[in-house]
N, C-alpha and C positions, 0 to 999 in steps of 0.2 A: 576629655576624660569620659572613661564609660559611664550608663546609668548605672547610679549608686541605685535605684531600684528594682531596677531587674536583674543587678547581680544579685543581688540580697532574696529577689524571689529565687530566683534559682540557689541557692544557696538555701532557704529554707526548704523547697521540696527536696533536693539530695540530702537534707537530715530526716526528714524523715519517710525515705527508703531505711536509713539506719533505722530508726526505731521500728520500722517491719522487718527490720533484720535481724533484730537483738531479741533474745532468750530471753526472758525475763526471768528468771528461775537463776541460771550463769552470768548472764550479762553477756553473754560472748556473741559474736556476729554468726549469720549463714553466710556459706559461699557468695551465694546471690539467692535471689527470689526474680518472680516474674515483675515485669511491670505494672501490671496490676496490685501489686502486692498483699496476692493471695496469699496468707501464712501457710495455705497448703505446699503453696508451690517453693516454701523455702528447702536448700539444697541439703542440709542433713549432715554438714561438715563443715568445718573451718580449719584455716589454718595461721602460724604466727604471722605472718604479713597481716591477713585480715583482723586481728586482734590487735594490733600495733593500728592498724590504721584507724577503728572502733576508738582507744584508746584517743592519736590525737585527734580527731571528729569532736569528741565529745567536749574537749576543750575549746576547739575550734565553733563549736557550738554555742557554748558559753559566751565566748569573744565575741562575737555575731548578735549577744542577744536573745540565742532562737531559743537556748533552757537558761533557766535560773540558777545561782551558783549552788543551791543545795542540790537541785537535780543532777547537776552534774557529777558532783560529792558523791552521791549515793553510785548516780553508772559507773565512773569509776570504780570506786570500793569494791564495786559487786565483782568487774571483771578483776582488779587485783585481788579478790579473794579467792576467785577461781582457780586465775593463773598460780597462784601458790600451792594450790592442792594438786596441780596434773605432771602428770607423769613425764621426766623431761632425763634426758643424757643425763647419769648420775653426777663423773666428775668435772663437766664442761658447764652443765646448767642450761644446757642448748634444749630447745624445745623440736619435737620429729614436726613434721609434714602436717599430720591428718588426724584432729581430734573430732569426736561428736562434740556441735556445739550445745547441744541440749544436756551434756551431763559433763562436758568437760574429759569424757575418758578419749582416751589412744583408739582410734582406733582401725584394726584388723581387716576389716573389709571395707571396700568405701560403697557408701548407702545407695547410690545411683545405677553400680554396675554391676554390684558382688565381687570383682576382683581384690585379690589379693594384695594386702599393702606391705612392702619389704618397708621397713622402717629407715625412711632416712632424715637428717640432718642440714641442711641446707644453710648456705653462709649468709648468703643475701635473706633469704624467709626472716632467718634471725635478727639481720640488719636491723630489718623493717620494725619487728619485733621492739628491738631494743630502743630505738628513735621514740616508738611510741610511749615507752614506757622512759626515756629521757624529759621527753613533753610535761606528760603526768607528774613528775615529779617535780619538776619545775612551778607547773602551773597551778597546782594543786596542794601547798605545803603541808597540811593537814595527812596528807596519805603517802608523804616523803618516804618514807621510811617505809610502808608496805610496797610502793613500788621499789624501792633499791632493792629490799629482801630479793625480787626478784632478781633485777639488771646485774648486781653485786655478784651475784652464783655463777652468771654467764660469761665465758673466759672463750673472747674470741681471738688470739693465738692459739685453740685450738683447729681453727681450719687453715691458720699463714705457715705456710711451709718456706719455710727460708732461704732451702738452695734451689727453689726454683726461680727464674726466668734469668737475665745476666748477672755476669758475675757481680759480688756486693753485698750489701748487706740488705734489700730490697724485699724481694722473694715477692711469692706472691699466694691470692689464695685458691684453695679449693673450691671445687662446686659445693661441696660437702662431703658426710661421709654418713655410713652404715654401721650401726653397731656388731651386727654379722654378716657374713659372706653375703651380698647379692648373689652371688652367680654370674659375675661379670664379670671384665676386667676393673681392677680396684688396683691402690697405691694403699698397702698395709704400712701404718707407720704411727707416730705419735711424734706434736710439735710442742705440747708443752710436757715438760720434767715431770715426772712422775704419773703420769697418765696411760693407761694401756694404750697398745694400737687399735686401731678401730679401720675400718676400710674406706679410705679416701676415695672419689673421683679421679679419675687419671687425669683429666682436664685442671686445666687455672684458668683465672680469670687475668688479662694480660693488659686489656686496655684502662686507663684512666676514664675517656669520656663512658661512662659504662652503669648502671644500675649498681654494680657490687661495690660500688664506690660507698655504698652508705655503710656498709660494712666496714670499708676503711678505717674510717671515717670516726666508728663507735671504738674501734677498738684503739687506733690514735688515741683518741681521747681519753680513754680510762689506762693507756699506757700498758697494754697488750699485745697492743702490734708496733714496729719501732718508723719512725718518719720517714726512715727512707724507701722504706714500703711504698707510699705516693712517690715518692719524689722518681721511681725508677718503673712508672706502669709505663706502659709504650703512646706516644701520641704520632701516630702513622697520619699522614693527610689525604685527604683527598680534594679534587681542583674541579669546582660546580659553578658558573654562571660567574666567574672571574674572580672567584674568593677562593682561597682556603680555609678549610674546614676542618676540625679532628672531629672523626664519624665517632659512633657508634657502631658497634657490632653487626646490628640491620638497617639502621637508618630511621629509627624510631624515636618518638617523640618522648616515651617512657624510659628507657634507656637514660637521654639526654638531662632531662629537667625531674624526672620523679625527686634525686636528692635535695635540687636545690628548692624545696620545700621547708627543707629544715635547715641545710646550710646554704648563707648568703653568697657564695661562689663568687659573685657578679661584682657584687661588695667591695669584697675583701680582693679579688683579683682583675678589678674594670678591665684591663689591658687583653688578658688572656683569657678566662674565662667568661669576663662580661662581652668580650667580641665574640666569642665564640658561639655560648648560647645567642644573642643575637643572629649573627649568621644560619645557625641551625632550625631557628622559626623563620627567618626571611625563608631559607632555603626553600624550607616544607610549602610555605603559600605561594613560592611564585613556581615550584613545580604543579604544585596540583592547579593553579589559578592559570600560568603564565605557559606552560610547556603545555599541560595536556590538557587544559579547558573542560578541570574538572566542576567547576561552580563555587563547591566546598573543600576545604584542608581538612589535616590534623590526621595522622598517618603514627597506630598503635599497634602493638599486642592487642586484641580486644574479643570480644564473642563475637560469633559470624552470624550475618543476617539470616533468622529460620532458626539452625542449632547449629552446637558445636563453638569451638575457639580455636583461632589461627593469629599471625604472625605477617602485620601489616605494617610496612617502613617508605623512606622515599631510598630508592636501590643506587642514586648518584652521591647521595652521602655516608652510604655504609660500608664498614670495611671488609665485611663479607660478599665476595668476587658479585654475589648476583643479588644481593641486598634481600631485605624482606618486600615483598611486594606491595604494591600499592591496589592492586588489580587479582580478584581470584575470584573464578568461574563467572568471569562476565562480568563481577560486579565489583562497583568503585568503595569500598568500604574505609567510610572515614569513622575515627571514634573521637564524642565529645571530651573525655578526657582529655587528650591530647591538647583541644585546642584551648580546654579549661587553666593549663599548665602554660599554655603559652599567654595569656592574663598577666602574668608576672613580667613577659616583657616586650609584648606589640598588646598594650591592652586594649586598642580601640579596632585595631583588623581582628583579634579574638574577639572579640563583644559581637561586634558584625558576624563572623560567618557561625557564634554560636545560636543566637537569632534568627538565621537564615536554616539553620538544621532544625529548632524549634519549627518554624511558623509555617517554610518550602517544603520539610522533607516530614516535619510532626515525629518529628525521634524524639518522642517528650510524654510524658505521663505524670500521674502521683508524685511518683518519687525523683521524679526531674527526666534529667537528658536519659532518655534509653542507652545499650551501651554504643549500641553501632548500627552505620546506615550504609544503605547502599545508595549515593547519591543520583543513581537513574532512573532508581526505579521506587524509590522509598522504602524497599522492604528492611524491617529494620530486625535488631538478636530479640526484641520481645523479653529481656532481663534486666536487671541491674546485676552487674559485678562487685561485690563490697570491694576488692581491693582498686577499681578504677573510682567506684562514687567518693574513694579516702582522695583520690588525687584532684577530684572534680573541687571539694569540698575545701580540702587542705589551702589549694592554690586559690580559692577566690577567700579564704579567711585572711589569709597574706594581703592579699589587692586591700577587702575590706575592713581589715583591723589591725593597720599599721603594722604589719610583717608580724603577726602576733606568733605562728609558730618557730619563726626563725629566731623569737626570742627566748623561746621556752626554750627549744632546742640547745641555741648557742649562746647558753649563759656566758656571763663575764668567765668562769674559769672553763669553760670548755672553748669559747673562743681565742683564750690566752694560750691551748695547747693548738688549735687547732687553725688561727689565723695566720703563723706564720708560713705554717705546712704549704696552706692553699694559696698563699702567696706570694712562693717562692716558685710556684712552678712556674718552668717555661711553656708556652708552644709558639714554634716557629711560623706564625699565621704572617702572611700577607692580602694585598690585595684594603680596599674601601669595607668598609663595619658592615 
């Protein structure tokens, strides 16, 4: 088994990057800050993802140890009392994109570039959102009731459009939508009864193994969106190193396991889901280790070494023709998230190679693992990401506190709607675990 104390330090510096991230005034997270975590350098915006992840952190916090149950009491409170005051889709309850975390308003421009923000809606952002505020409510009984006020108002059939993908009663969801015209191509429509149209994405989300699964997932469970929903996502395969695998969209580690932070997937479906993610961490280590003799794994979404963010995957297990890369402009860019998620189910080759990106590569500061390295050269993003430090953090509170989110999360009655769901699905995997 891994060292119980060096997850635990690392666990303690990625909390607090959160508390150089949080408002004190709001409670609400920044984007990201530097590694340093110079408060100058915090980003000036947040969005529902990052608050939802803020949200279970801070429980995950508490579980750990790292605050006392009234500190937690209080961070909470603070962000539910914010979340209640901001400005959110009137009849959905859906919260847009792009809020100042310093005041909590909407807003208009975003602080880094001046650009214009078209207001949209996003299924998964919401997801994320709503899991956190699942968590909280759960874990925190004292503030039940302030977080539902929230979760209660948000009505996720409104992004599941019903006649899309095969025929059935299935459908599937939107990326999101727009309360007015973008200027683009949009699907004008409305899925729940008595609700205006608003402007969909023309895109759905298709596959099962997939990130918007958490959005499934919530809406499942509060009886919004109908079962058959999961039961008819698409699981395409793909054939790596003598297994079958159902990918992901690019081949990424976030994609795969971000949900099952809060749902026990593995659990409740050993056969199919628990081989699955299994093969999907073998896959990632023995392509970067065993094929291209990269040193280091763990292959994300994450910030690019220097600036900016890109879209890193392993390209043999993705269902998109040419996967996300693993490789861009020269450099091999692994992110510790990834391999922090993979904890939950090769715990002692993740303990290892995230050790080996501490101490070989020093992608580590204050606030713990930097977000991302280039393993040739060490250059590493020089930030924390609040939405990857929630997954860093999330997934070693699980390793560390007896699956503490997966219980907050999947209470007795949300497991009673939601475990038969997840384990009835098929995938037709062959091939050795």
């Amino acid at each position: 088994m891994p060292d119980r104390t060096l997850l635990l330090r690392w666990a303690a510096d990625t909390w607090r990057s959160f508390e150089a991230m949080t408002d004190p005034d709001t409670g609400l997270p920044t984007d990201s800050i530097a590694a340093s975590l110079d408060p100058a350098t915090r980003s000036g915006y947040t969005s529902p993802t990052n608050i939802g992840g803020l949200l279970w952190c801070t429980v995950a916090a508490r579980d750990l140890g790292l605050v006392d149950a009234d500190e937690a009491h209080d961070r909470l409170a603070r962000v539910l009392r914010t979340l209640a005051g901001m400005e959110v889709h009137d009849e959905s309850g859906m919260f847009f994109n792009w809020y100042d975390d310093r005041t909590g308003t909407l807003l208009r421009q975003m602080p880094d570039s001046g650009h214009e923000i078209r207001q949209f809606l996003s299924s998964v952002d919401n997801g994320w959102l709503a899991a956190g505020l699942m968590v909280a409510a759960a874990a925190e009984p004292r503030l039940a009731s302030h977080a539902h006020a929230v979760l209660d108002r948000m009505h996720f059939g409104v992004f599941h459009d019903a006649a899309a993908g095969p025929e059935g009663p299935g459908g599937r969801l939107t990326g999101g939508f727009w309360v007015e015209d973008p200027g683009e191509p949009t699907r004008r429509a409305s899925f729940v009864a008595g609700h205006a149209e608003v402007f969909h994405t023309k895109h759905h989300y298709d596959l099962l193994d997939s990130e918007p699964r958490i959005a499934s997932y919530v809406g499942i469970a509060h009886d919004q969106i109908p079962p058959e929903h999961y039961a008819a996502l698409d699981t395409p395969m793909r054939h790596y190193r003598g297994r079958d695998v159902v990918p992901t969209f690019g081949g990424s580690m976030f994609e795969a396991l971000m949900p099952t932070i809060f749902v026990p997937e593995a659990t409740w479906a050993p056969d199919t889901w628990g081989v699955n993610e299994a093969r999907t961490v073998a896959l990632q280590r023995e392509y970067a280790m065993d094929e291209k003799a990269y040193g280091y794994w763990g292959f994300s979404p994450s910030a690019c070494p220097g600036e900016g963010y890109s879209v890193f995957g392993v390209p043999p297990i993705a269902w998109e023709a040419d996967g996300y890369p693993s490789e861009r402009d020269g450099e091999v860019v692994v992110t510790p998230h990834a391999s922090a998620m993979a904890l939950m189910v090769e715990p002692d080759a993740a303990t290892d190679n995230l050790a080996r990106i501490e101490s070989d590569l020093g992608a580590y500061g204050p606030g713990g693992f930097v977000d991302a390295v280039d393993t040739r050269t060490g250059r590493h993003a020089g930030r924390h990401l609040s939405l990857d430090q929630s997954m860093v953090l999330g997934a070693l509170a699980n390793v560390l506190a007896d699956d503490c989110l997966h219980r907050w999360f999947a209470t007795p009655e949300v497991e009673a709607v939601l475990r038969p769901v997840v384990a009835a699905r098929r995938m037709p995997l062959t091939g050795p675990a």
